[in-house]
N, C-alpha and C positions, 0 to 999 in steps of 0.2 A: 775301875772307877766305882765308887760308894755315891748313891743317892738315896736322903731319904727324903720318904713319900708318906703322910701321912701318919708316920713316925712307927713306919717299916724301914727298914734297912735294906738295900739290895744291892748288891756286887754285881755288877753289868756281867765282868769278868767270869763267874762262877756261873752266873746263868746261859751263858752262852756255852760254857763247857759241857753241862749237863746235855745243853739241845745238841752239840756236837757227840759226845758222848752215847747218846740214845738214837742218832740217827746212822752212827758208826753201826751199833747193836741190831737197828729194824730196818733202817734204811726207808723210803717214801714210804708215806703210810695211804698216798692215794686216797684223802678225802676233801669232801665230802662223798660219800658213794651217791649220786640221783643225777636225773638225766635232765632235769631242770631244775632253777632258783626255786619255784613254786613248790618242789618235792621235797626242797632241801628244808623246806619249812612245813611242810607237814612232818616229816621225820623228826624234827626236832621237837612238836610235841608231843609226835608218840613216844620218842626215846626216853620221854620222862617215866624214872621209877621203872625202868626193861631193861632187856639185854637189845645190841642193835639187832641181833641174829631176830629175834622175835619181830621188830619193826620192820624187815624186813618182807618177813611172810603176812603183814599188816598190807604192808604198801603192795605186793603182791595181789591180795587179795581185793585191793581197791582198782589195783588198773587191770585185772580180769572183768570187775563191772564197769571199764572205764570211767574210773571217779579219783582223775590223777588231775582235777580240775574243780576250783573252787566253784561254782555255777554247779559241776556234774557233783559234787561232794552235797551241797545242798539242795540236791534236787534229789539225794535219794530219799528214802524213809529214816528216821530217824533208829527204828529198830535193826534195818535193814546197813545201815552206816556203822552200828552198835559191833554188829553181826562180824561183819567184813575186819574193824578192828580188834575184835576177840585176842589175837595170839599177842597182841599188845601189851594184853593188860589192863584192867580198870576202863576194859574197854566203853561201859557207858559212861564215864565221865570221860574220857578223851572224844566219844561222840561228840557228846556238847562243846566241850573246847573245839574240838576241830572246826564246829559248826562256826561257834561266836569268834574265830579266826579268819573260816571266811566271809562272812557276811563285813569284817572291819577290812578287811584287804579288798573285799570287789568296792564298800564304799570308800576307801582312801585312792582308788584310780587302778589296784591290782600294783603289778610292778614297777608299771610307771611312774605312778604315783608318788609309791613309799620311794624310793628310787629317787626322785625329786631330793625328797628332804637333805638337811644336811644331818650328820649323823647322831648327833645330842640329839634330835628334835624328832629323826628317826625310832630311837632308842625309847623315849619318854611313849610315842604311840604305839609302840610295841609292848610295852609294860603295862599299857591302861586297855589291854586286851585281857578277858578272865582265863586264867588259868598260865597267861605267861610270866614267869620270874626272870630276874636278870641274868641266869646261864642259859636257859631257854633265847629269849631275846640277844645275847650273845652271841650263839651258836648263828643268828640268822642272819644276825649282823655281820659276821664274819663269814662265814661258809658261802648265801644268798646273796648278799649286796657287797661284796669283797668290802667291807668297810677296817680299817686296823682298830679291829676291838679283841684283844686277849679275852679268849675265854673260861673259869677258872670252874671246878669241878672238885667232886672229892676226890680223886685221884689228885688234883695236883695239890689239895690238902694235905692229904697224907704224906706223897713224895717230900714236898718241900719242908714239912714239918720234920721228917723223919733225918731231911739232912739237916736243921736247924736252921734253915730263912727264914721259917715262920715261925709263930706256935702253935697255926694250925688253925683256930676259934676268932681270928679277925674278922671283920666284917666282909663280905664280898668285893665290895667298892674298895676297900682299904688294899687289896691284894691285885686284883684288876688294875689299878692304879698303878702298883709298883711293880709290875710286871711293862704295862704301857709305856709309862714314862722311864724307864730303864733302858728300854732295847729299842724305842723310837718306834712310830708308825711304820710296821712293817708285814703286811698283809701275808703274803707269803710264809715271813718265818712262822707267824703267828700261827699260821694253821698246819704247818708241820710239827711246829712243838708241841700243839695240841692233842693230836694227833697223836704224837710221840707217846706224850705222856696218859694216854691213854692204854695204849700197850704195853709200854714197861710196866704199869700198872696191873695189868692182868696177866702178864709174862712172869712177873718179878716182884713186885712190890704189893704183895696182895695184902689182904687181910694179917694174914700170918706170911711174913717175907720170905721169899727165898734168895735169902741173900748170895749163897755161893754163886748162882748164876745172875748178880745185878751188875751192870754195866758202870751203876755210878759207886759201887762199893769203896773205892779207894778215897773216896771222899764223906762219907757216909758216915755219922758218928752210930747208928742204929745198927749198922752191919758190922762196926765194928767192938760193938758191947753184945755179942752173942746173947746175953743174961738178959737184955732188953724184949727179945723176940718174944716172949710167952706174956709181956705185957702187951703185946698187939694186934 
């Protein structure tokens, strides 16, 4: 079944083969990794511009000074919060985001709160926080508050461009949309395929492809023009 969505094309059909296809290859990909909503939103914006493996020894280093807690986050020193995100990355500017993240979460009620909203309305106050964008905001939407919001990434840029659903350069919203409205409200799938396509991504579909080992080759016009590869 063909819908178009903002005048994207999507094969219901084809997109659920690929999510079969890549979970035949990686099988669960077990995310979000964190042991609360709370953490799953601070990772998400350290993950900006890192690897997770770095966010990782980030969030590490915060719950050794126990600051796995927006109160305890703002209460440290601001040098001191700088410090702890270091292996992040641009860690004095993820300070301040992280800061001006919690100070909007302890004033919207914390989880309760945002948690209330309904999910547009959710989405809109998560966007008017500084330093969050709409994959940012996705990510928490879908990981933290299980909401069905596809969340799209350059990974799934490159993927789907490289099989020809996209062309890659749509707008975010344009892509999120035909993803959504393709495969219906469906929390679960959503964060496996994300997931998915996160791995294949750095399995298989890197920068420069390695097509002999991709899962979705059989379908694949990029894998199957060898001669393409060196433009990618």
């Amino acid at each position: 079944m063909r819908r178009q969505v903002n005048h994207l094309e999507f094969d219901e059909g084809r997109l659920r083969w690929v999510h079969a296809a890549l979970f035949a290859a990686y099988g669960h990909q077990h995310w979000w990794p964190a042991e609360s909503p709370f953490e799953v939103m601070i990772g998400a914006v350290l993950t900006q511009n890192t690897a997770w493996s770095n966010v990782e020894r980030a969030l590490a280093r915060l719950s050794a000074s126990s600051a796995l807690e927006p109160a305890a986050i703002l209460a440290l020193d601001p040098a001191e919060l700088a410090e702890a995100l270091r292996p992040a990355g641009y860690f004095n500017l993820k300070a301040r985001r992280l800061s001006a993240f919690c100070v909007e979460y302890l004033a919207a009620g914390g989880l309760e709160g945002w948690g209330a909203l309904d999910t547009e309305t959710l989405r809109r106050a998560l966007l008017k926080v500084n330093g969050i964008g709409p994959e940012t905001a996705d990510d928490m939407l879908l990981y933290a508050f299980e909401r069905p919001v596809f969340v799209v990434d350059a990974y799934t840029r490159r993927i789907f461009a490289r099989l020809g659903a996209i062309a890659g350069d749509e707008a975010y919203e344009q892509i999120r949309a035909g993803f959504e409205q393709t495969l219906g409200p469906d929390v679960p799938l959503f964060k496996e395929y994300h997931a998915l396509i996160v791995q294949h991504a750095k399995q298989a579909c890197r920068a420069r492809p390695i097509c002999p080992d991709c899962p979705l080759r059989e379908a694949c016009p990029a894998a199957l023009a060898p001669s393409l590869h060196a433009k990618m």
